[in-house]
N, C-alpha and C positions, 0 to 999 in steps of 0.2 A: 557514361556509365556511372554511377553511383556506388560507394562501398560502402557499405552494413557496418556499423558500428555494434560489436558483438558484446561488446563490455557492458553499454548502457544495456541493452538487451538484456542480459544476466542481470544486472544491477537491479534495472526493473521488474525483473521477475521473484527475486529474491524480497525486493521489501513488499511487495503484493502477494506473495505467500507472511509473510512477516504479519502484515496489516490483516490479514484474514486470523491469523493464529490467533495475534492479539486481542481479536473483538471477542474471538468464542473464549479464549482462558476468562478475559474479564467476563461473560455472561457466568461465567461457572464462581463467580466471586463476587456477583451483583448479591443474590441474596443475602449473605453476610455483612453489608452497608446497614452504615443507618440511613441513608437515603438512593436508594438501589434508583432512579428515576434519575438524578441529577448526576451519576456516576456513568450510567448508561448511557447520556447525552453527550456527554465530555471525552466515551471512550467512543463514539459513533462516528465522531467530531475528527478527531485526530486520526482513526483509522481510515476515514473519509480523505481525510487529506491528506495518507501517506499515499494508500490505495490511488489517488487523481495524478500524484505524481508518478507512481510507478506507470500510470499506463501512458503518460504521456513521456517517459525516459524510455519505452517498449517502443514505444510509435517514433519517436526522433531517432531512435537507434534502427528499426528496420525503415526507414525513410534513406538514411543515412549523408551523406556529403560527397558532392563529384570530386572526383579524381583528378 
């Protein structure tokens, strides 16, 4: 039997809500750049790779480790 690591679960739920927030706040503040294109790239970037890690701290967590 395997037990569910509840924590990473939360954990990774919360920065993937995090990483969604932050792409749309920055869309809402892209216009206002001098170069809304290369700011867009950078916030895609990082959102991208917080968003990769939440889901795979989601997946190790409901996987979890034997008892």
């Amino acid at each position: 039997m395997r037990q569910k690591n509840w924590r990473a679960v939360i954990v990774g739920g919360v920065l993937f809500v995090l990483a969604i927030g932050f792409f749309i706040f920055m869309m809402g503040m892209a216009p206002k750049s001098n170069d809304p294109q290369a700011l867009m790239e950078t916030v895609g970037t990082v959102s991208g790779v917080v968003g990769a890690i939440a889901i795979m701290m989601i997946g190790f967590g409901l996987v979890g480790r034997k008892v």
